[in-house]
mmCIF file of the protein (N, C-alpha, C, O) and its ligand, coordinates in Angstrom:
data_MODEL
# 
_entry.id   MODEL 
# 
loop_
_entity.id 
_entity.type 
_entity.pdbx_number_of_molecules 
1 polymer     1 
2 non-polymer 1 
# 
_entity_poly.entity_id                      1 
_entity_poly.type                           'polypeptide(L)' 
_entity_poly.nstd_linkage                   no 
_entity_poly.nstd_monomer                   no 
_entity_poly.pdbx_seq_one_letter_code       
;(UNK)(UNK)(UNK)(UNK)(UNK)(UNK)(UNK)(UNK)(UNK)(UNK)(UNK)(UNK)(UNK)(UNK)(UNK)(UNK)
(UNK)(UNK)(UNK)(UNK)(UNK)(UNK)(UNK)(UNK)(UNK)(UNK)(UNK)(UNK)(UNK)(UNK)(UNK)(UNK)
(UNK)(UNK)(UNK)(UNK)(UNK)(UNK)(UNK)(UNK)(UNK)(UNK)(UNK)(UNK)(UNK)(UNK)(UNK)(UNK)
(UNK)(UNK)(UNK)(UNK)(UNK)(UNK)
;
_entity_poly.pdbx_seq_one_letter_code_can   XXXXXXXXXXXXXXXXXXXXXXXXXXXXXXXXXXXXXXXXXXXXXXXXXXXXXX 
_entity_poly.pdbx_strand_id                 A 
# 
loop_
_entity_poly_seq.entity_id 
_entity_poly_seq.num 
_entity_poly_seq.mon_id 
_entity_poly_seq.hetero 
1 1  UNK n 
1 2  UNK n 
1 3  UNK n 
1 4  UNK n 
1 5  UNK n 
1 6  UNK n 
1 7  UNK n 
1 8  UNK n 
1 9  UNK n 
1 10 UNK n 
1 11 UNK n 
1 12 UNK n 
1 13 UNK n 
1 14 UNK n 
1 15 UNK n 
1 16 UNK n 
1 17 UNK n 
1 18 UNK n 
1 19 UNK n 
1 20 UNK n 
1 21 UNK n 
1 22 UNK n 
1 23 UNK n 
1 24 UNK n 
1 25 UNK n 
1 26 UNK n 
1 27 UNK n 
1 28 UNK n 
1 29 UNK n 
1 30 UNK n 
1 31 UNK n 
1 32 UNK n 
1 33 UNK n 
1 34 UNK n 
1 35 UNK n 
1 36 UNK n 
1 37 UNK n 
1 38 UNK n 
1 39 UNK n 
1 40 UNK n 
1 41 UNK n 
1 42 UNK n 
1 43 UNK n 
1 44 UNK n 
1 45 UNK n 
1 46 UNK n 
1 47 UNK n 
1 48 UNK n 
1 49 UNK n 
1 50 UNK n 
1 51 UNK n 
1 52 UNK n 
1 53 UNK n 
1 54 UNK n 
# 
loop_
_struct_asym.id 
_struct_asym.entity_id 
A 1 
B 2 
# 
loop_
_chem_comp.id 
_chem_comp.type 
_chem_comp.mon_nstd_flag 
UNK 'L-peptide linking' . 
ZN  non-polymer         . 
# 
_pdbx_entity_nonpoly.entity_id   2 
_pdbx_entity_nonpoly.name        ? 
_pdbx_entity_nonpoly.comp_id     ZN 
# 
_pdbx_nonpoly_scheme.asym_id         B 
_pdbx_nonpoly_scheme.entity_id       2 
_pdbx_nonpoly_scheme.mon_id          ZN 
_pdbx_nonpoly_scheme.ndb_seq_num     1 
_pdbx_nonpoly_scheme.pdb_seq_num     101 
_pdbx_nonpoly_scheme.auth_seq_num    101 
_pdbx_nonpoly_scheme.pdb_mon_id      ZN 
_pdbx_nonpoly_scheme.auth_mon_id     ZN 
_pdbx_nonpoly_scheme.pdb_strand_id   A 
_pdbx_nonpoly_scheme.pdb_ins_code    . 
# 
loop_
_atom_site.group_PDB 
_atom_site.id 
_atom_site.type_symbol 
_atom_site.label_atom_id 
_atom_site.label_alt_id 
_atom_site.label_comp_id 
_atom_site.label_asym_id 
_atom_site.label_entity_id 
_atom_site.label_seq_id 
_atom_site.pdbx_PDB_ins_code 
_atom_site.Cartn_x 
_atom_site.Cartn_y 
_atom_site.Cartn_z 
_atom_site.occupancy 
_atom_site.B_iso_or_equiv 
_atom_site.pdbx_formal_charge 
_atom_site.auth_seq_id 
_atom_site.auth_comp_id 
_atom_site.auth_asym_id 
_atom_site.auth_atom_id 
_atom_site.pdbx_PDB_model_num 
ATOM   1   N  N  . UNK A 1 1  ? 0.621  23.186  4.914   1.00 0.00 ? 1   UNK A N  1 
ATOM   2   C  CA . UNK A 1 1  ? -0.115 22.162  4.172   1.00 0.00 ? 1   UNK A CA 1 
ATOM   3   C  C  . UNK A 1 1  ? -0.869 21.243  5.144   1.00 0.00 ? 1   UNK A C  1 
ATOM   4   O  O  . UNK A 1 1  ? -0.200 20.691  6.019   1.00 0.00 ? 1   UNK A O  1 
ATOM   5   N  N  . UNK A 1 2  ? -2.397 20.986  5.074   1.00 0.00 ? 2   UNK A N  1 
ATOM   6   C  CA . UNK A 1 2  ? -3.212 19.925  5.489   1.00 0.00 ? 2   UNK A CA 1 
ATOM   7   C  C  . UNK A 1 2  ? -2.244 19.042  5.707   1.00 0.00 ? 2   UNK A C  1 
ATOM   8   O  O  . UNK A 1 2  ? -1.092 19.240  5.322   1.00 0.00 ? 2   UNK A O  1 
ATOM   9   N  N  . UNK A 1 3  ? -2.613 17.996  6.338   1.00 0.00 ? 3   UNK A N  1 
ATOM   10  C  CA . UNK A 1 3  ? -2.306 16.495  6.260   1.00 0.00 ? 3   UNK A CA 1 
ATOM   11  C  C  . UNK A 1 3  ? -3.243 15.910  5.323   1.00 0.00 ? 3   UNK A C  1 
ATOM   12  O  O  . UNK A 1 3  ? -2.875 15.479  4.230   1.00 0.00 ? 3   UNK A O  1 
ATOM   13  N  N  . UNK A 1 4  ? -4.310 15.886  5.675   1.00 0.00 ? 4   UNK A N  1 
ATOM   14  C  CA . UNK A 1 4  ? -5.740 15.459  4.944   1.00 0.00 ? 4   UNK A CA 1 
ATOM   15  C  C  . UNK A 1 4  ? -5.435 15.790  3.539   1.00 0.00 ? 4   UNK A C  1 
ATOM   16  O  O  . UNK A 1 4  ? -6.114 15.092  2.786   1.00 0.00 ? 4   UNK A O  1 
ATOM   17  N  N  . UNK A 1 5  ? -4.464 16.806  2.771   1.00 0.00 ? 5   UNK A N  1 
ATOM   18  C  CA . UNK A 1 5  ? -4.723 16.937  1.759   1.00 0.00 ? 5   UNK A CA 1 
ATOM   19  C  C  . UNK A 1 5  ? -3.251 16.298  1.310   1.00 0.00 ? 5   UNK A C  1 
ATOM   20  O  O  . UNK A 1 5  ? -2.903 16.505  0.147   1.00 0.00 ? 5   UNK A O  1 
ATOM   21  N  N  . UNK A 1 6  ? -2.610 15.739  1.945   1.00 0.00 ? 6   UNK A N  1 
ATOM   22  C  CA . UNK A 1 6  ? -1.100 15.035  1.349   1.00 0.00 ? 6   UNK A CA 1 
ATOM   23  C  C  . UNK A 1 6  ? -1.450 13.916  0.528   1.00 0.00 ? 6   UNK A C  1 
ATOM   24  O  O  . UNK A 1 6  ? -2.481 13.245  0.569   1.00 0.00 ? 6   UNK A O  1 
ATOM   25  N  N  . UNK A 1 7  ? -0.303 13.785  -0.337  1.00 0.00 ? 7   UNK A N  1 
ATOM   26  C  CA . UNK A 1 7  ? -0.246 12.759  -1.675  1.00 0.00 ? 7   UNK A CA 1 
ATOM   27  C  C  . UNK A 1 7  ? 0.892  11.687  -1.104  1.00 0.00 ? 7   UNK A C  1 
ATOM   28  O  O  . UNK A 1 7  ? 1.975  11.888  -0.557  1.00 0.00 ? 7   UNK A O  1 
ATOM   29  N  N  . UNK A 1 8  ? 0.319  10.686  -1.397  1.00 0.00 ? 8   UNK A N  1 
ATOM   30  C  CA . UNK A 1 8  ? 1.173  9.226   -1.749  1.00 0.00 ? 8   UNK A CA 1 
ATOM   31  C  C  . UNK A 1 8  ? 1.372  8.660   -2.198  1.00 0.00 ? 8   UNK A C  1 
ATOM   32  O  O  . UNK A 1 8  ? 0.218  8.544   -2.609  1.00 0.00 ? 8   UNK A O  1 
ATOM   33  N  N  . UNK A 1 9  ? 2.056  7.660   -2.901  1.00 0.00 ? 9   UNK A N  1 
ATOM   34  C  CA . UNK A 1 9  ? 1.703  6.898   -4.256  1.00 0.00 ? 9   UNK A CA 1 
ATOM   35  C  C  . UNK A 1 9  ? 1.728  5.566   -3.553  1.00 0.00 ? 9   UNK A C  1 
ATOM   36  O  O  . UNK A 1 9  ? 2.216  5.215   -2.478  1.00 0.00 ? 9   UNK A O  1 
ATOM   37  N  N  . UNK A 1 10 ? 0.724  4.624   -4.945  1.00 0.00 ? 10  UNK A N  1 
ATOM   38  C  CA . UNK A 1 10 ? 0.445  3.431   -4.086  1.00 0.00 ? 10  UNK A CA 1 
ATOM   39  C  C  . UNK A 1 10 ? 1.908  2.333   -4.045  1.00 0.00 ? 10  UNK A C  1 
ATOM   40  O  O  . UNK A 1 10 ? 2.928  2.717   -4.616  1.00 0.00 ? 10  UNK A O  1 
ATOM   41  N  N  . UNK A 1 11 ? 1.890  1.215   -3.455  1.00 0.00 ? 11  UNK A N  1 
ATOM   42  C  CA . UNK A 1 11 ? 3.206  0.724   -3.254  1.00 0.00 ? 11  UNK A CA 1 
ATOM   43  C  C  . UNK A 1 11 ? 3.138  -0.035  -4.601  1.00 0.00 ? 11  UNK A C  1 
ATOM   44  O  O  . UNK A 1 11 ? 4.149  -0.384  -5.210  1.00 0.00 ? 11  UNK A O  1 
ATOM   45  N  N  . UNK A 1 12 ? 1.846  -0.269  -5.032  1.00 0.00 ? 12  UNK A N  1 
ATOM   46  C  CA . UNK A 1 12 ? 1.803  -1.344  -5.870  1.00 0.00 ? 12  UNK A CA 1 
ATOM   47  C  C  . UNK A 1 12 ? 1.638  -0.442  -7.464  1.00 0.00 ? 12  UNK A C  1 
ATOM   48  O  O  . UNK A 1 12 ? 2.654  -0.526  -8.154  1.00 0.00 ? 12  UNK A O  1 
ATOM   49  N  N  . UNK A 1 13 ? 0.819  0.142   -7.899  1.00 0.00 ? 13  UNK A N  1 
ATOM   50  C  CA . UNK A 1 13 ? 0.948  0.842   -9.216  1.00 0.00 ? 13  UNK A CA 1 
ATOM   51  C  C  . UNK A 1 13 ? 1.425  2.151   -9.304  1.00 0.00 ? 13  UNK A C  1 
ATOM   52  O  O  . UNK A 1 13 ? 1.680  2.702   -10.375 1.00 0.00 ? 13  UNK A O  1 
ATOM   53  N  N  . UNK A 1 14 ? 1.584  2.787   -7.930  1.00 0.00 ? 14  UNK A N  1 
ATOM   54  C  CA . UNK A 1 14 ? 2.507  4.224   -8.224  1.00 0.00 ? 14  UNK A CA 1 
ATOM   55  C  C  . UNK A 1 14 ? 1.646  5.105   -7.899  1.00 0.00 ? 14  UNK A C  1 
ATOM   56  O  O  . UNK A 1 14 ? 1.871  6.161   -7.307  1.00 0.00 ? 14  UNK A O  1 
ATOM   57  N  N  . UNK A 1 15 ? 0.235  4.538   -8.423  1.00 0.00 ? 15  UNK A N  1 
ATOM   58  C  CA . UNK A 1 15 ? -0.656 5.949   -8.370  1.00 0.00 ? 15  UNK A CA 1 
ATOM   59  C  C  . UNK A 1 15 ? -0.769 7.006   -7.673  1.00 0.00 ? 15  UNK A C  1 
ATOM   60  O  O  . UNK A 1 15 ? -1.123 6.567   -6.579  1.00 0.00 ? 15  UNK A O  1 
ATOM   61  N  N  . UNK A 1 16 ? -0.704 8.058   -7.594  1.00 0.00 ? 16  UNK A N  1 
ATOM   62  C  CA . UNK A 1 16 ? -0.605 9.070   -6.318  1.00 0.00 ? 16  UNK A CA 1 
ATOM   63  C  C  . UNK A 1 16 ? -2.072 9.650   -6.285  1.00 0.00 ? 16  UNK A C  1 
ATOM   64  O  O  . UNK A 1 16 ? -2.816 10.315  -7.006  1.00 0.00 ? 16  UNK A O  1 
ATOM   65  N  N  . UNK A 1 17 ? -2.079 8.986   -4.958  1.00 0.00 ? 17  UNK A N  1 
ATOM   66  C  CA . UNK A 1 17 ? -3.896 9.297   -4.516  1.00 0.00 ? 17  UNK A CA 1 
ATOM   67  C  C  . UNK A 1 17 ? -3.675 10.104  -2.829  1.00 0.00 ? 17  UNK A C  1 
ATOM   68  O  O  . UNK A 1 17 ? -2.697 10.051  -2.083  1.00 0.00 ? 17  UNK A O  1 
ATOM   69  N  N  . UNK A 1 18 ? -4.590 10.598  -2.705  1.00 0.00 ? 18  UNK A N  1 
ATOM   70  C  CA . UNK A 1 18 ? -4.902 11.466  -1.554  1.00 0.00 ? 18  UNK A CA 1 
ATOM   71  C  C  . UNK A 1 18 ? -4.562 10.810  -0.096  1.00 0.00 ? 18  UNK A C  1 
ATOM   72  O  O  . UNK A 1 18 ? -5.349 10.102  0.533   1.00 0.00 ? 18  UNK A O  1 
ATOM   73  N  N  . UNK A 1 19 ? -3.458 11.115  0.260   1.00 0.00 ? 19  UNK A N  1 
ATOM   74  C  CA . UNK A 1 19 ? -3.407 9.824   1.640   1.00 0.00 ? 19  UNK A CA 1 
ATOM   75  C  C  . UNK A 1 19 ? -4.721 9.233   2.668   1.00 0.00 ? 19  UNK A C  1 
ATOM   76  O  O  . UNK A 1 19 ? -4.805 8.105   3.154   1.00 0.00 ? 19  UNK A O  1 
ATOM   77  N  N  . UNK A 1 20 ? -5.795 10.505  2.832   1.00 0.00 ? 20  UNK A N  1 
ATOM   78  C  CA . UNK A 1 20 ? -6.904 10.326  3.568   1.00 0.00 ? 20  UNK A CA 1 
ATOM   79  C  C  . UNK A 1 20 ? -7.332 9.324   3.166   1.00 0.00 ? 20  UNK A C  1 
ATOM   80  O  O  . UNK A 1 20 ? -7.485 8.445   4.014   1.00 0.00 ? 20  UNK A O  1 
ATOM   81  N  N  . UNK A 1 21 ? -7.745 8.978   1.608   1.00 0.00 ? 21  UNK A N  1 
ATOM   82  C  CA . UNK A 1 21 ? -7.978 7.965   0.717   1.00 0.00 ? 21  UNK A CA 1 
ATOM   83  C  C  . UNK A 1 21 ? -7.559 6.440   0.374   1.00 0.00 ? 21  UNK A C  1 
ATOM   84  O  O  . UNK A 1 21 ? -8.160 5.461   -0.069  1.00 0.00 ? 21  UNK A O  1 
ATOM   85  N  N  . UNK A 1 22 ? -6.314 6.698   0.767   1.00 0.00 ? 22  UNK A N  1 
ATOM   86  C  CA . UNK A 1 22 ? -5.637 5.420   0.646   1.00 0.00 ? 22  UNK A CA 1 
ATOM   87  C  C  . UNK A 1 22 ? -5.724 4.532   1.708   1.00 0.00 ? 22  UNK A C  1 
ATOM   88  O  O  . UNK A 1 22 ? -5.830 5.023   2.832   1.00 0.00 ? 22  UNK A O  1 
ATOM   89  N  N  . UNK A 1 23 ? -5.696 3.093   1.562   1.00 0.00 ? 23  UNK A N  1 
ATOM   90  C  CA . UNK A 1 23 ? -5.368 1.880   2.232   1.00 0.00 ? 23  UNK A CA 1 
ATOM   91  C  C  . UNK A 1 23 ? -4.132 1.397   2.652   1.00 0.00 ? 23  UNK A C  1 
ATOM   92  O  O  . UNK A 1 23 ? -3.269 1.016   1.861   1.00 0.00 ? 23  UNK A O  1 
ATOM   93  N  N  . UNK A 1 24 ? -4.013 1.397   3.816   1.00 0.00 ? 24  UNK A N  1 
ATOM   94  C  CA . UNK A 1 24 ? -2.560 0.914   3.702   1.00 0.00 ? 24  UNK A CA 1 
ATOM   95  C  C  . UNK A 1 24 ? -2.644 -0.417  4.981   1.00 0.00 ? 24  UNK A C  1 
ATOM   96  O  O  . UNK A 1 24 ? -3.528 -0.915  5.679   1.00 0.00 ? 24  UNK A O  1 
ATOM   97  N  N  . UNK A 1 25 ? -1.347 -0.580  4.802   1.00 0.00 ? 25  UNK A N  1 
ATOM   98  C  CA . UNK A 1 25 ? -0.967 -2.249  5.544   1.00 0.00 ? 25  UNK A CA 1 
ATOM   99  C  C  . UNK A 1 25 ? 0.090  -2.044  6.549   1.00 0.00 ? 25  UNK A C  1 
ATOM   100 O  O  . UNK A 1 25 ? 1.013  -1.352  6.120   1.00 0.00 ? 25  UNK A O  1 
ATOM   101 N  N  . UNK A 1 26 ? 0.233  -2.495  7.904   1.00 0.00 ? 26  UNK A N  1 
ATOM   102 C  CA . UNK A 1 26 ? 1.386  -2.253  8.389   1.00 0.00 ? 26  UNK A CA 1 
ATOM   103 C  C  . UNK A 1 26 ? 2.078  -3.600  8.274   1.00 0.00 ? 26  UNK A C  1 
ATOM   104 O  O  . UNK A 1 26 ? 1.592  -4.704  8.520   1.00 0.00 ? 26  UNK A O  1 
ATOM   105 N  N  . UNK A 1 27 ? 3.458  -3.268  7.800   1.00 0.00 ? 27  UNK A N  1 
ATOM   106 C  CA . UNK A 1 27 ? 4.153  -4.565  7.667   1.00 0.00 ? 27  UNK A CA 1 
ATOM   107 C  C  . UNK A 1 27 ? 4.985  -4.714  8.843   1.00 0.00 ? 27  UNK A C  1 
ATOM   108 O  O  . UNK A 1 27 ? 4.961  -3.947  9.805   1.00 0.00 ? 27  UNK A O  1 
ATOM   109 N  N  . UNK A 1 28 ? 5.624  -5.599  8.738   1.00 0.00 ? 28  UNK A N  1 
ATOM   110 C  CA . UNK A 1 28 ? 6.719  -5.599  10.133  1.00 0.00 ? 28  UNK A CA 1 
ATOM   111 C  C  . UNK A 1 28 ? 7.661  -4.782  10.486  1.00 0.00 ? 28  UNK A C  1 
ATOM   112 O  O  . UNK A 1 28 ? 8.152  -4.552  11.591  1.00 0.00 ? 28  UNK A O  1 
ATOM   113 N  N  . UNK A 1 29 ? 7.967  -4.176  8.992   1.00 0.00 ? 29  UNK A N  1 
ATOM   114 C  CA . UNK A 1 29 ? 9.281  -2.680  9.909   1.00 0.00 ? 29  UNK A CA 1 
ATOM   115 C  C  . UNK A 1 29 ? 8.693  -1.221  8.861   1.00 0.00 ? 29  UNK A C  1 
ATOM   116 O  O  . UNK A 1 29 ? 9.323  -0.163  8.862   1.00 0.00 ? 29  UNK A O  1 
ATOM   117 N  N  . UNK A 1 30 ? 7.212  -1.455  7.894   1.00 0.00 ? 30  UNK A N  1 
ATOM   118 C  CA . UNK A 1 30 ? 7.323  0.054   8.009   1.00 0.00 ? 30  UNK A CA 1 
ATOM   119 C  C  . UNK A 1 30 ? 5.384  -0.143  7.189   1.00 0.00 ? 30  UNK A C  1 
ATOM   120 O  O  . UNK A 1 30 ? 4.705  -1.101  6.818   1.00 0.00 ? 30  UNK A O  1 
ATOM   121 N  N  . UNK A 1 31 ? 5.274  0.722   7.226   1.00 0.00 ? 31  UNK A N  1 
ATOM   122 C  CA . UNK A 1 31 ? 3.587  0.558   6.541   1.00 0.00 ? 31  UNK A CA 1 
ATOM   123 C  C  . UNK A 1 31 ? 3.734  0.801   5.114   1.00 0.00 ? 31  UNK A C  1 
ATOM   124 O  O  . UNK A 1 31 ? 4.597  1.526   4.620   1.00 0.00 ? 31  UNK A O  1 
ATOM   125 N  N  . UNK A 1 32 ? 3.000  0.269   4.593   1.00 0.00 ? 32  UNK A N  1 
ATOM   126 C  CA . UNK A 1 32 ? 2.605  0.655   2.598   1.00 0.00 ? 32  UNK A CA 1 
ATOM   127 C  C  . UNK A 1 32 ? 0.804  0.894   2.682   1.00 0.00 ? 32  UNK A C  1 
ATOM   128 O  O  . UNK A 1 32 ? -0.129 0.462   3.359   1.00 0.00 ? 32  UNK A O  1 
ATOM   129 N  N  . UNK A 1 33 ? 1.030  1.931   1.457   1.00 0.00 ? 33  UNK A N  1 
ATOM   130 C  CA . UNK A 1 33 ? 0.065  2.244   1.067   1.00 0.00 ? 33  UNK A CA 1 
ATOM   131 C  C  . UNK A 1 33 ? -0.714 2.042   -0.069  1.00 0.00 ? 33  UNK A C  1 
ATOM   132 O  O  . UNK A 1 33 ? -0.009 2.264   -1.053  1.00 0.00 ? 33  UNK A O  1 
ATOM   133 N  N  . UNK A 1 34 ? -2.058 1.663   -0.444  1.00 0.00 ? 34  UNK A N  1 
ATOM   134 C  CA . UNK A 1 34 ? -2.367 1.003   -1.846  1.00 0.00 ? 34  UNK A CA 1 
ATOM   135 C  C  . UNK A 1 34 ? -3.504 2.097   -2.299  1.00 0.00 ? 34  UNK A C  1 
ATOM   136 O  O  . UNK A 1 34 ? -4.009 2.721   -1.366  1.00 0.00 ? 34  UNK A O  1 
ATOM   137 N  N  . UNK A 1 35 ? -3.926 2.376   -3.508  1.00 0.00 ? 35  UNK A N  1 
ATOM   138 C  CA . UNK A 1 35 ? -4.679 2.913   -4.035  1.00 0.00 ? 35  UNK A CA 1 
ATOM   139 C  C  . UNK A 1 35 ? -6.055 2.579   -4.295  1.00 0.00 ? 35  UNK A C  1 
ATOM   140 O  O  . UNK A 1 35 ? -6.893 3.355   -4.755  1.00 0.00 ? 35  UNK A O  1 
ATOM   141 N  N  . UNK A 1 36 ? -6.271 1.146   -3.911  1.00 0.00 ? 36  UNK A N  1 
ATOM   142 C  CA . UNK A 1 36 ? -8.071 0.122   -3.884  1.00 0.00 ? 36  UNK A CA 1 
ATOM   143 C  C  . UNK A 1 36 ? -7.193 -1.509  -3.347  1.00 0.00 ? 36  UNK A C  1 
ATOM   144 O  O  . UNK A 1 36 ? -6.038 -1.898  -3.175  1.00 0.00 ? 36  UNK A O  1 
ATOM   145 N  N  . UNK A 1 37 ? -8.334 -1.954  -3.265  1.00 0.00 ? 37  UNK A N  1 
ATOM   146 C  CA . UNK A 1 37 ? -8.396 -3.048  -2.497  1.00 0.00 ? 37  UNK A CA 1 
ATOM   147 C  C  . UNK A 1 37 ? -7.570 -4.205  -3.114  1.00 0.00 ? 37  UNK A C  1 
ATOM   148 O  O  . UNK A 1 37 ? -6.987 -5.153  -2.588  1.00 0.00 ? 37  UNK A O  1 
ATOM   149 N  N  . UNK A 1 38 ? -7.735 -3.756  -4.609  1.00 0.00 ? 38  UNK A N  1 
ATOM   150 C  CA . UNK A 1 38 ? -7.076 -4.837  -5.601  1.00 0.00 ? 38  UNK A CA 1 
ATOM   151 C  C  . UNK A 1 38 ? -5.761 -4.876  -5.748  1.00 0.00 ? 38  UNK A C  1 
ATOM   152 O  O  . UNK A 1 38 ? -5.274 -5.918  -6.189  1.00 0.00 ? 38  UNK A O  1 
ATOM   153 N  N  . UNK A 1 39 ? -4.838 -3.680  -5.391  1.00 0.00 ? 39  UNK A N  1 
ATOM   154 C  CA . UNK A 1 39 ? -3.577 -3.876  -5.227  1.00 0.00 ? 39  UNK A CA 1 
ATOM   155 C  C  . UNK A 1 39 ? -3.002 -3.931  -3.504  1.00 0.00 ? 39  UNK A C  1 
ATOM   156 O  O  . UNK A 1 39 ? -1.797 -3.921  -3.252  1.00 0.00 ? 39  UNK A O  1 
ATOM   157 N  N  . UNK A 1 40 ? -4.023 -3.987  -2.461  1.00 0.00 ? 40  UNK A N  1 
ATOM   158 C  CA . UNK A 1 40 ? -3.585 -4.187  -1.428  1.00 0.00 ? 40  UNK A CA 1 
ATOM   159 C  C  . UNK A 1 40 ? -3.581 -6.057  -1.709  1.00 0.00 ? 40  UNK A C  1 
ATOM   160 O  O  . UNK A 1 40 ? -2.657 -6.855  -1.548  1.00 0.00 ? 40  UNK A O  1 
ATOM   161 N  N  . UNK A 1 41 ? -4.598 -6.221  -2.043  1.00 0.00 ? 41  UNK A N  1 
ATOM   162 C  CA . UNK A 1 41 ? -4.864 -8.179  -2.240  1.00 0.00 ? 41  UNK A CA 1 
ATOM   163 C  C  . UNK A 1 41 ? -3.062 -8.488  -3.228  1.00 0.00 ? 41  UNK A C  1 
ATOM   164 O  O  . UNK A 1 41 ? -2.157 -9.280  -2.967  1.00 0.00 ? 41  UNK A O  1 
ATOM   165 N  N  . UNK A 1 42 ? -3.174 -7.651  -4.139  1.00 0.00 ? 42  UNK A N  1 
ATOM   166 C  CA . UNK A 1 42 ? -2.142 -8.064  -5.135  1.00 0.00 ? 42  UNK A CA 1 
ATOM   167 C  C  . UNK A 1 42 ? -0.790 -8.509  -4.012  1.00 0.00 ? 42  UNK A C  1 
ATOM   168 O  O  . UNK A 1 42 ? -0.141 -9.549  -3.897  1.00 0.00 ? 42  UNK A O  1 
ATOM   169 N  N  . UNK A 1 43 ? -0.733 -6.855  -3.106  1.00 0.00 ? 43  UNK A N  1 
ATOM   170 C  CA . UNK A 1 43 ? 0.335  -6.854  -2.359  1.00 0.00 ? 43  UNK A CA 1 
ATOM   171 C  C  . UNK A 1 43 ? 0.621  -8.389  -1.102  1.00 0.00 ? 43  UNK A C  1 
ATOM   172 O  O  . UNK A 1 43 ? 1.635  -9.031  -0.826  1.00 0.00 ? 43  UNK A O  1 
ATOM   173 N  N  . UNK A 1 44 ? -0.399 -8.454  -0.762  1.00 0.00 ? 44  UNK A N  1 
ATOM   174 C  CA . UNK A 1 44 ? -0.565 -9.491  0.507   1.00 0.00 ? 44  UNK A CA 1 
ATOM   175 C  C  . UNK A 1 44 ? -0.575 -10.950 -0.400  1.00 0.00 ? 44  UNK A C  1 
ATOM   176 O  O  . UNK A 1 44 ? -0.689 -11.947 0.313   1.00 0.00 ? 44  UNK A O  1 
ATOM   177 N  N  . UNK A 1 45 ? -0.492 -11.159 -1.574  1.00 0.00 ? 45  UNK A N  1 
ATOM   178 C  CA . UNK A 1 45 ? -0.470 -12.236 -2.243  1.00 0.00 ? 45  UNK A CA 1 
ATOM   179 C  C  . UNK A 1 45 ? 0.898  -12.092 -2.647  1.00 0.00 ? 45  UNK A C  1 
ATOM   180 O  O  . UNK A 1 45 ? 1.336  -13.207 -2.364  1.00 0.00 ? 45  UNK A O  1 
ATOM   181 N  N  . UNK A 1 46 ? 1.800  -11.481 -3.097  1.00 0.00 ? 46  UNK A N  1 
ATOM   182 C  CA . UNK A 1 46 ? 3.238  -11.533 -3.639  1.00 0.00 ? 46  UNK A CA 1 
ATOM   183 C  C  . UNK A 1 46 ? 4.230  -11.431 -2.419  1.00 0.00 ? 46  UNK A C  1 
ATOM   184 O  O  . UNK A 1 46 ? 5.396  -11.783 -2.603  1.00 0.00 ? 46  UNK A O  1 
ATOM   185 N  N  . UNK A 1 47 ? 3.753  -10.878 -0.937  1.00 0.00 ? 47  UNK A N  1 
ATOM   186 C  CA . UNK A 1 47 ? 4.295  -11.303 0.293   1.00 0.00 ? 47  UNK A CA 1 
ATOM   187 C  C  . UNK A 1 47 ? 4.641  -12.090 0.130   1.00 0.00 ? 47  UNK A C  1 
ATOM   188 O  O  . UNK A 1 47 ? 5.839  -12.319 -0.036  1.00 0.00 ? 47  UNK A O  1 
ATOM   189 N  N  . UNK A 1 48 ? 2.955  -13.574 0.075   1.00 0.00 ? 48  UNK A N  1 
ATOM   190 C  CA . UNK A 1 48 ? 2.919  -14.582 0.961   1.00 0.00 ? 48  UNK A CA 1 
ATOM   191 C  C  . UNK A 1 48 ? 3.583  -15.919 0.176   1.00 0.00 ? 48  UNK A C  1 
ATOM   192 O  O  . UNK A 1 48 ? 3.886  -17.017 0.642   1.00 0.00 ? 48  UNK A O  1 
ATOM   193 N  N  . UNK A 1 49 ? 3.709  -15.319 -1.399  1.00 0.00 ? 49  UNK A N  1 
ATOM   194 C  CA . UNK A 1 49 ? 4.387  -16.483 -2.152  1.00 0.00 ? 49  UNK A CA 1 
ATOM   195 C  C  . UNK A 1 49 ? 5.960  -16.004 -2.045  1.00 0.00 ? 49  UNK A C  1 
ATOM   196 O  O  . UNK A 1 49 ? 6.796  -16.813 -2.447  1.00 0.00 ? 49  UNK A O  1 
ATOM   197 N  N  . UNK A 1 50 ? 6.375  -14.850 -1.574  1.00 0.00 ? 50  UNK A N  1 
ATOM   198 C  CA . UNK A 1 50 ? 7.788  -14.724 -0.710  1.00 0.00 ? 50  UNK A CA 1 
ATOM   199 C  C  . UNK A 1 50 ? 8.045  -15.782 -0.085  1.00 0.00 ? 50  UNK A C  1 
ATOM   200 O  O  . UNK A 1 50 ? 8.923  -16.645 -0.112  1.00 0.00 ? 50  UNK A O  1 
ATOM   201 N  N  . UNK A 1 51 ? 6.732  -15.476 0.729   1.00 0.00 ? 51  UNK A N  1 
ATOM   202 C  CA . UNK A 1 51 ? 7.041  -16.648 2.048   1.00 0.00 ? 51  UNK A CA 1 
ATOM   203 C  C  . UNK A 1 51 ? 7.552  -17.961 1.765   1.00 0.00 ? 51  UNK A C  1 
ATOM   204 O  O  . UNK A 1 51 ? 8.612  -18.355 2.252   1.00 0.00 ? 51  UNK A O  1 
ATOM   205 N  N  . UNK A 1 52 ? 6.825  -18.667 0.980   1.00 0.00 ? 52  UNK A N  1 
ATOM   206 C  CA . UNK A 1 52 ? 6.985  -19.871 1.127   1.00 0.00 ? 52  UNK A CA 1 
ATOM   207 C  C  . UNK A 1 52 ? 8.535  -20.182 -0.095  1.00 0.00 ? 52  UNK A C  1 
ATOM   208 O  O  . UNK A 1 52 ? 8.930  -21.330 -0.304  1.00 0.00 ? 52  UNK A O  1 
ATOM   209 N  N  . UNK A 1 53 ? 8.992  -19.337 -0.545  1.00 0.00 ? 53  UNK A N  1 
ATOM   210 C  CA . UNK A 1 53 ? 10.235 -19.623 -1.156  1.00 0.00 ? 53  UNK A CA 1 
ATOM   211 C  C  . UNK A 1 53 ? 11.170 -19.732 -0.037  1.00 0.00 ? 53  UNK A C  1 
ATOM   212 O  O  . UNK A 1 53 ? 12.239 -20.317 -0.213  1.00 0.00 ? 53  UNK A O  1 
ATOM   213 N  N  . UNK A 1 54 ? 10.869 -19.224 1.098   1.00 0.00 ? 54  UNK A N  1 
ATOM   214 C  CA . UNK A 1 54 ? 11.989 -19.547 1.967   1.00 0.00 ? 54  UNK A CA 1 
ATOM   215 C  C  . UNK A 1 54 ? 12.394 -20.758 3.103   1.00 0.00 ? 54  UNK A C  1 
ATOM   216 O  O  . UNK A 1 54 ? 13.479 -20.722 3.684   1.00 0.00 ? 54  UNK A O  1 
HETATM 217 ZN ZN . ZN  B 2 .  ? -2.634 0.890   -6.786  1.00 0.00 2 101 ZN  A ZN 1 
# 
């Protein structure tokens, strides 16, 4: 099997899109992957209000 042709699903709606395709983020102990820009933003916004609960 390709690499280029492997499936992932996004971290944020599940979707399973083409890894070549996808966006992803490296976090501090492992990377995620998003399906468009709008659930990488979603993702980096529900981090950062983590953050400040602590
Ligand atoms: Zn998504």
């Amino acid at each position: 099997m390709k690499e280029d042709t492997e499936k992932i699903s996004c971290h944020v709606c599940k979707k399973i899109i083409p890894k070549a395709a996808a966006l992803h983020s490296e976090g501090q102990e492992y990377v995620v992957h998003f399906c468009n820009v709008e659930c990488m933003d979603y993702w980096k916004k529900d981090k950062e209000s983590k953050k400040k609960k602590e």
